[in-house]
VOPAGU-2260 file (C-alpha; in pm, 1 decimal, decimal comma):
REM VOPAGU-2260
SITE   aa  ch    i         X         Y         Z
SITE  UNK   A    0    -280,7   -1081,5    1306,8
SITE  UNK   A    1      68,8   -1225,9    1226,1
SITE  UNK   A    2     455,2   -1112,2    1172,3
SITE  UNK   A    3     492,6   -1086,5     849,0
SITE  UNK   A    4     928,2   -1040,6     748,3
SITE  UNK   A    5     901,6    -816,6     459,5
SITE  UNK   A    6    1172,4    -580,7     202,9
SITE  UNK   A    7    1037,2    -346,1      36,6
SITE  UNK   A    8    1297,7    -215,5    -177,3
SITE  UNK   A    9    1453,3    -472,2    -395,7
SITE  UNK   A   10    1595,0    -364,9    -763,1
SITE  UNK   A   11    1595,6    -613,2   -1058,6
SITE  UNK   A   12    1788,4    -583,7   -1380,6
SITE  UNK   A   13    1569,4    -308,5   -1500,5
SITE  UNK   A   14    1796,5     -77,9   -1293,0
SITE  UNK   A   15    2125,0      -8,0   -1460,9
SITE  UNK   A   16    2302,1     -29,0   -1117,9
SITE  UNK   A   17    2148,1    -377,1   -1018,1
SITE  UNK   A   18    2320,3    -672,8   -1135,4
SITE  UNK   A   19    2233,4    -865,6   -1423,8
SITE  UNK   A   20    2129,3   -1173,9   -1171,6
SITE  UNK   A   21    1855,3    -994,6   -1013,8
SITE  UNK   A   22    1601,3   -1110,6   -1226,0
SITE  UNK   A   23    1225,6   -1164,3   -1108,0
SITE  UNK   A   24    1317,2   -1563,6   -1036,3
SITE  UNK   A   25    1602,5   -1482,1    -846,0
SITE  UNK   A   26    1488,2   -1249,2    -648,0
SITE  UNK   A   27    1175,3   -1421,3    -533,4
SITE  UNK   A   28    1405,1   -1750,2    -487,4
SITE  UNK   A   29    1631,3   -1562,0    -274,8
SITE  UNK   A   30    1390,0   -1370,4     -73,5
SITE  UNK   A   31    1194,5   -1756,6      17,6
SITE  UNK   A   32    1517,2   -1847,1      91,5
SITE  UNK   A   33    1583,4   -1600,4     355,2
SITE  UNK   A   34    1242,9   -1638,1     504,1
SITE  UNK   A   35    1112,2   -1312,8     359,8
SITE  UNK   A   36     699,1   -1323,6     339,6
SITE  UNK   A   37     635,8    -956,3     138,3
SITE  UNK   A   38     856,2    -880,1     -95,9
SITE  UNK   A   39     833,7    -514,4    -310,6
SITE  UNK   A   40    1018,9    -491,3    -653,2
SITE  UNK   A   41    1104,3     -91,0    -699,4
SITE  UNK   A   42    1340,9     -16,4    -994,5
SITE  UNK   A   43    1436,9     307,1   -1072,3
SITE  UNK   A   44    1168,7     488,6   -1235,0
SITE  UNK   A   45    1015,7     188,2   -1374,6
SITE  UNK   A   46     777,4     -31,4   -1314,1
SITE  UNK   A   47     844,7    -222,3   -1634,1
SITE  UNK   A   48     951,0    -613,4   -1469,8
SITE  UNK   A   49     697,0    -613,1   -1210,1
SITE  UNK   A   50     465,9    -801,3   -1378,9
SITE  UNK   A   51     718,5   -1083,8   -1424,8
SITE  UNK   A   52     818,9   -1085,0   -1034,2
SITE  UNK   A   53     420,7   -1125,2    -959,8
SITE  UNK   A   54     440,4   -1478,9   -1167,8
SITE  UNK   A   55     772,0   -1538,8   -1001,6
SITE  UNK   A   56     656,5   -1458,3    -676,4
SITE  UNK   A   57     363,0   -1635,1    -667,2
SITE  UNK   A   58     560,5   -1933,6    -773,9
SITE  UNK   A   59     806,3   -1879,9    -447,7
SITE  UNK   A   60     546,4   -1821,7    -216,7
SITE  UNK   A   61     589,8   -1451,5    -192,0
SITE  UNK   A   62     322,3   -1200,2    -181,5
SITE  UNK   A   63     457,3    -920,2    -452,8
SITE  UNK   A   64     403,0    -558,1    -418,1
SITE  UNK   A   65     462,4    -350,5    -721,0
SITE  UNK   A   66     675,7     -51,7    -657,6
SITE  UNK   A   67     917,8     235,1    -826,6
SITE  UNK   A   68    1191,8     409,3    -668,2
SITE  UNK   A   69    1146,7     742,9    -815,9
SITE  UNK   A   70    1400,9    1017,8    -866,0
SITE  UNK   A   71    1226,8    1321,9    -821,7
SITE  UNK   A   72    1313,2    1718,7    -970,1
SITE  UNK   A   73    1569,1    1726,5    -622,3
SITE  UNK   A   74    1706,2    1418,6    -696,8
SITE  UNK   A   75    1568,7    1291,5    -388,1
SITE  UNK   A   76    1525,4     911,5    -389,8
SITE  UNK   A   77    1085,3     800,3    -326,2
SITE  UNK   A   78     996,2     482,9    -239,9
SITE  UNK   A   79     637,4     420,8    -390,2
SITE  UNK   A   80     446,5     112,2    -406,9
SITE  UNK   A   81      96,2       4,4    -536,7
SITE  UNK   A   82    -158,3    -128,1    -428,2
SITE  UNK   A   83    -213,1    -337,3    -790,9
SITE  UNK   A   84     -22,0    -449,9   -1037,2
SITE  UNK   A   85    -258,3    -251,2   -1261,3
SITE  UNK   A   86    -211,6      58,7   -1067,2
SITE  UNK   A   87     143,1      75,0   -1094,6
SITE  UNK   A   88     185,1      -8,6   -1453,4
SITE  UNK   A   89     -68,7     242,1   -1525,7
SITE  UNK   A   90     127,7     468,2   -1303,3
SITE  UNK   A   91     447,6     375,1   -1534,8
SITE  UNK   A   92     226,4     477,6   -1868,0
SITE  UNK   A   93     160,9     826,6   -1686,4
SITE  UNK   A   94     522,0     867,3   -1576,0
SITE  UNK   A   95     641,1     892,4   -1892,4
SITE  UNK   A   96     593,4    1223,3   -1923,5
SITE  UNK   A   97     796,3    1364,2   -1635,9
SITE  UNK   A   98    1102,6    1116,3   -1738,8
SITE  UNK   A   99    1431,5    1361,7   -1883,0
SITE  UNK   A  100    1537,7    1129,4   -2171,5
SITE  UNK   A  101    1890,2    1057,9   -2226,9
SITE  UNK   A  102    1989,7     750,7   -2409,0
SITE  UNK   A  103    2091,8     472,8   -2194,5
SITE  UNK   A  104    2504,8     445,3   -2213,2
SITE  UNK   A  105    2529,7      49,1   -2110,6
SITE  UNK   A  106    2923,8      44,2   -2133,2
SITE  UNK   A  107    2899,7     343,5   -1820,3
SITE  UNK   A  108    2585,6     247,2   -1630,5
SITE  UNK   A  109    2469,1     -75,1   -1716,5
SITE  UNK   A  110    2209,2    -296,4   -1912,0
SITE  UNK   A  111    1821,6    -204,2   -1845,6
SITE  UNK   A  112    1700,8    -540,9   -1907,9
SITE  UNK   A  113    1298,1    -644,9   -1930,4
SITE  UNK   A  114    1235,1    -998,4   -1875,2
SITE  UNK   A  115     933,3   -1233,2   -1850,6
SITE  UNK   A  116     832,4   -1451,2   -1608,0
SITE  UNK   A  117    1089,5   -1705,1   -1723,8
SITE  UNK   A  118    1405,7   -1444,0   -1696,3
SITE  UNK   A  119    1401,8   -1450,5   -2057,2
SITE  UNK   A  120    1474,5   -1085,7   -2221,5
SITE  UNK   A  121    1188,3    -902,9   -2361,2
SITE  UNK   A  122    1263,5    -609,7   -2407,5
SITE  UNK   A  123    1545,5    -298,6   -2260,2
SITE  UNK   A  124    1453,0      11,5   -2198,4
SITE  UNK   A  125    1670,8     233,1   -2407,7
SITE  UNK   A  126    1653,6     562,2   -2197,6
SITE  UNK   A  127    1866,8     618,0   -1851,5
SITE  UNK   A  128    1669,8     524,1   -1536,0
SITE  UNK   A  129    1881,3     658,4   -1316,2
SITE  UNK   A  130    1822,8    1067,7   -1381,9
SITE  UNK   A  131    1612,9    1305,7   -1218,7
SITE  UNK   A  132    1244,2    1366,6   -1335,0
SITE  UNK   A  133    1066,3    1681,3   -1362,4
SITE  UNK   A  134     854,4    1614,7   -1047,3
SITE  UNK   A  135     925,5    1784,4    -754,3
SITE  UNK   A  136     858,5    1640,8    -446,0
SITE  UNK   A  137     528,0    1759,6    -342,5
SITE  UNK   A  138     361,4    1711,0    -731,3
SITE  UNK   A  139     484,9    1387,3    -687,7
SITE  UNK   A  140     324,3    1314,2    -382,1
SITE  UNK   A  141      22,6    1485,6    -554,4
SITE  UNK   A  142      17,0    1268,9    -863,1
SITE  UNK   A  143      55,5     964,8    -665,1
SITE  UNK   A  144    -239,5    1001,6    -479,4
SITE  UNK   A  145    -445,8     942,9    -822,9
SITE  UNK   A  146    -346,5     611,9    -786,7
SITE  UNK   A  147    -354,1     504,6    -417,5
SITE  UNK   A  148     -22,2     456,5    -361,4
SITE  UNK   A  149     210,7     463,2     -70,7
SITE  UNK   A  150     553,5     722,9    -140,5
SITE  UNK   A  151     795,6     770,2     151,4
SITE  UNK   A  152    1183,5     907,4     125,5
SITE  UNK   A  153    1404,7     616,3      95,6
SITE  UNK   A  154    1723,8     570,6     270,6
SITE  UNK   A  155    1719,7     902,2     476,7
SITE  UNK   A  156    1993,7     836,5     655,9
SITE  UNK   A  157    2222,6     799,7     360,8
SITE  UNK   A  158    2429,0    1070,8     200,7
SITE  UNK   A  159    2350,8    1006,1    -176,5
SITE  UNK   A  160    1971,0    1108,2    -290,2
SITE  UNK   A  161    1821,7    1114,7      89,4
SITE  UNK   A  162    1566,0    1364,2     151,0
SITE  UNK   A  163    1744,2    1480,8     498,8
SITE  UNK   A  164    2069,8    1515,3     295,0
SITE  UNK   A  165    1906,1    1730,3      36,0
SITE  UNK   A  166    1640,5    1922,0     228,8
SITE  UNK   A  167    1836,5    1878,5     613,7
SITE  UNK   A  168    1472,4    1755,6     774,2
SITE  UNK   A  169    1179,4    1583,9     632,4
SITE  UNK   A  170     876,9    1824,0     564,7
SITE  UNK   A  171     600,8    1833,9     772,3
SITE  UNK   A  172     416,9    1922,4     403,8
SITE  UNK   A  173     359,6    1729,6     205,6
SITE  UNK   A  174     332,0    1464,1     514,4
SITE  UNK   A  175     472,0    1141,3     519,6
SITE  UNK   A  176     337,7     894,7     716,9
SITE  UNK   A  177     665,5     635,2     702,6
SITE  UNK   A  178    1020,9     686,5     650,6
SITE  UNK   A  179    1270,0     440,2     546,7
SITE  UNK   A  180    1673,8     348,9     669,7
SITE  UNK   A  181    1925,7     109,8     520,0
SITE  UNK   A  182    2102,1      65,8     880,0
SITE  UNK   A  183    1855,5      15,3    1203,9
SITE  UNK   A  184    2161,9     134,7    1434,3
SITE  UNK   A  185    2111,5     478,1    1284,6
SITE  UNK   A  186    1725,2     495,0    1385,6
SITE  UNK   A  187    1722,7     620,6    1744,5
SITE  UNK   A  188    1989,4     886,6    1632,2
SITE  UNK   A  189    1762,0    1029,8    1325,9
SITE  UNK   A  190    1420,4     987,7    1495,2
SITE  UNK   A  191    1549,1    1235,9    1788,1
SITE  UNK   A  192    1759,3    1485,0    1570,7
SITE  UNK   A  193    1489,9    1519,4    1342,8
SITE  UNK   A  194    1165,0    1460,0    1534,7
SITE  UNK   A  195    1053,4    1148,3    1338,0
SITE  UNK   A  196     854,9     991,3    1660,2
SITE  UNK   A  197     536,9    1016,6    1457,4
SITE  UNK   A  198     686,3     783,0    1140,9
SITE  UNK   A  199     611,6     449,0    1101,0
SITE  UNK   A  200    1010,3     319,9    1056,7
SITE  UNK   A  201    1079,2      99,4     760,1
SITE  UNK   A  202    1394,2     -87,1     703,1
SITE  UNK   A  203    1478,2    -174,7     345,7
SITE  UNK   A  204    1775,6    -320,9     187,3
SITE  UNK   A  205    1783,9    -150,7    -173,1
SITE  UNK   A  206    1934,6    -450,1    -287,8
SITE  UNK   A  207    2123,9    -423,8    -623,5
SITE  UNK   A  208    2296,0    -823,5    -587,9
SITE  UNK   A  209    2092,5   -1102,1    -471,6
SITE  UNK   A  210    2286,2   -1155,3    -153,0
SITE  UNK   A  211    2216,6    -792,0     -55,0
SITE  UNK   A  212    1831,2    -871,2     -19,5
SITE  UNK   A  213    1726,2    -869,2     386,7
SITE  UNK   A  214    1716,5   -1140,0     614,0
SITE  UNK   A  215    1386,0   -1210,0     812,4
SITE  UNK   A  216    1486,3    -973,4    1109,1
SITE  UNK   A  217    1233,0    -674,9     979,4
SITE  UNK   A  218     855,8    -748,4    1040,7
SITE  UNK   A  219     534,7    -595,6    1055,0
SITE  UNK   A  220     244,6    -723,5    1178,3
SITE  UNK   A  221     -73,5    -762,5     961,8
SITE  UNK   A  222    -454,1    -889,7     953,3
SITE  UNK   A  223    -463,0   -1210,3     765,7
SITE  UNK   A  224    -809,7   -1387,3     830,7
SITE  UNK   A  225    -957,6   -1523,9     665,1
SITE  UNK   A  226    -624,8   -1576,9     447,5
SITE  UNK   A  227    -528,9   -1464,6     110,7
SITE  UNK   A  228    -244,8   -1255,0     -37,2
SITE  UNK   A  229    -470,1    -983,0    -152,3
SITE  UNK   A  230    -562,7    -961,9     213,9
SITE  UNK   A  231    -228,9    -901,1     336,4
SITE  UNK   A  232    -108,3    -668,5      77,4
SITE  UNK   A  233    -448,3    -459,4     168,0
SITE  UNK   A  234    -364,2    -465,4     554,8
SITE  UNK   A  235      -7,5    -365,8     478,2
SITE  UNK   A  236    -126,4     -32,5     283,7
SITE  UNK   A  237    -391,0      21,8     555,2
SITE  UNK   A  238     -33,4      17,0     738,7
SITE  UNK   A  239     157,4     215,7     589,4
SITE  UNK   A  240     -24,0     459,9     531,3
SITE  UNK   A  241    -124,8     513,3     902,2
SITE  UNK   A  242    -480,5     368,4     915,8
């Protein structure tokens, strides 16, 4: 078992708030550069460049999880990651129809770029990202369970699309094993007001700019042997998801 310095919610591009110099090289450069070991891409409602970060990743010495930050029907922010690639592009396909469709104003919110593994542009997705869907909270957590993945409320203790701001607690049902924060000098305050004790505590930068991405101060601690990536990435949903 070793420390392994993770992020697990990084946007690229895709997301019409990120900056047009997060693509899937960058981001994998910058995250080796910090000394980052697991690195999650999670656009809004999108899984559309993970693909590319997997190639860039792998190039960077990263082990790549493929992830979404999903809006759901309360405009509450979910953080859900994959345990494939396949799983979450599949997952993207399926999506589809819970997406509200509104065309994509780039001169207001931004481009919503799809690269390659190169950073070249293959594509832009043509509706806003950055809307509500029709899933509420629990069907969510429902539908994602068809495809093994891991969903927790991001960034509870901000204002803007937190579960705690929209709800004032986190459910006990649908239950979530982990819970993420933006600021770790904000944990001991939220675990006791809202009786979190039995989360698993993520910290995640939501990076929109490269130099948001974390440093390697956040850790978890994983089976590795005998070695691989896909061995890691296995322990880490095993993890998270309180096994």
């Amino acid at each position: 078992m070793n420390r392994y310095f993770y992020d697990l919610h990084v946007h690229s591009c895709l997301s019409p708030c990120a900056d047009n110099d997060m693509t899937p090289n960058n981001i994998a450069g910058m995250a080796a550069l910090k000394g980052l070991q697991i690195v999650a891409l999670t656009d809004h409602n999108s899984t559309k460049n993970c693909r590319a970060f997997f190639a860039a990743a792998k190039r960077n010495g990263i082990i790549p999880v493929a992830g979404m930050e999903m809006t759901t029907a309360e405009d509450i922010h979910m953080v859900c990651l994959f345990p494939t690639l396949e799983a979450a592009e599949d997952f993207d396909k399926e999506y589809q129809k819970y997406r509200i469709l509104y065309p994509n104003r780039r001169d207001i919110f931004g481009d919503q770029l799809i690269l390659d593994e190169n950073d070249e542009t293959i594509g832009e997705e043509e509706h806003l990202l950055l809307n509500a869907s029709t899933l509420s909270v629990p069907d969510a957590v429902d539908l994602l369970g068809q495809y093994n993945a891991v969903i927790f409320p991001a960034h509870i203790d901000r204002e803007e699309n937190g579960m705690i701001a929209a709800l004032g607690c986190i459910p006990e049902d649908p239950h979530f094993d982990c819970v993420e924060f933006r600021d770790n000098a904000s944990i001991a305050t939220y675990v006791a007001k809202y009786g979190l004790a039995d989360k698993r505590v993520l910290t995640d930068s939501d990076a929109h700019y490269l130099w948001d991405i974390s440093e390697a101060e956040n850790f978890l601690s994983l089976e590795d042997e005998p070695y691989s990536s896909a061995l890691v990435r296995e322990s880490l949903f095993r993890l998270l998801k309180g096994k």
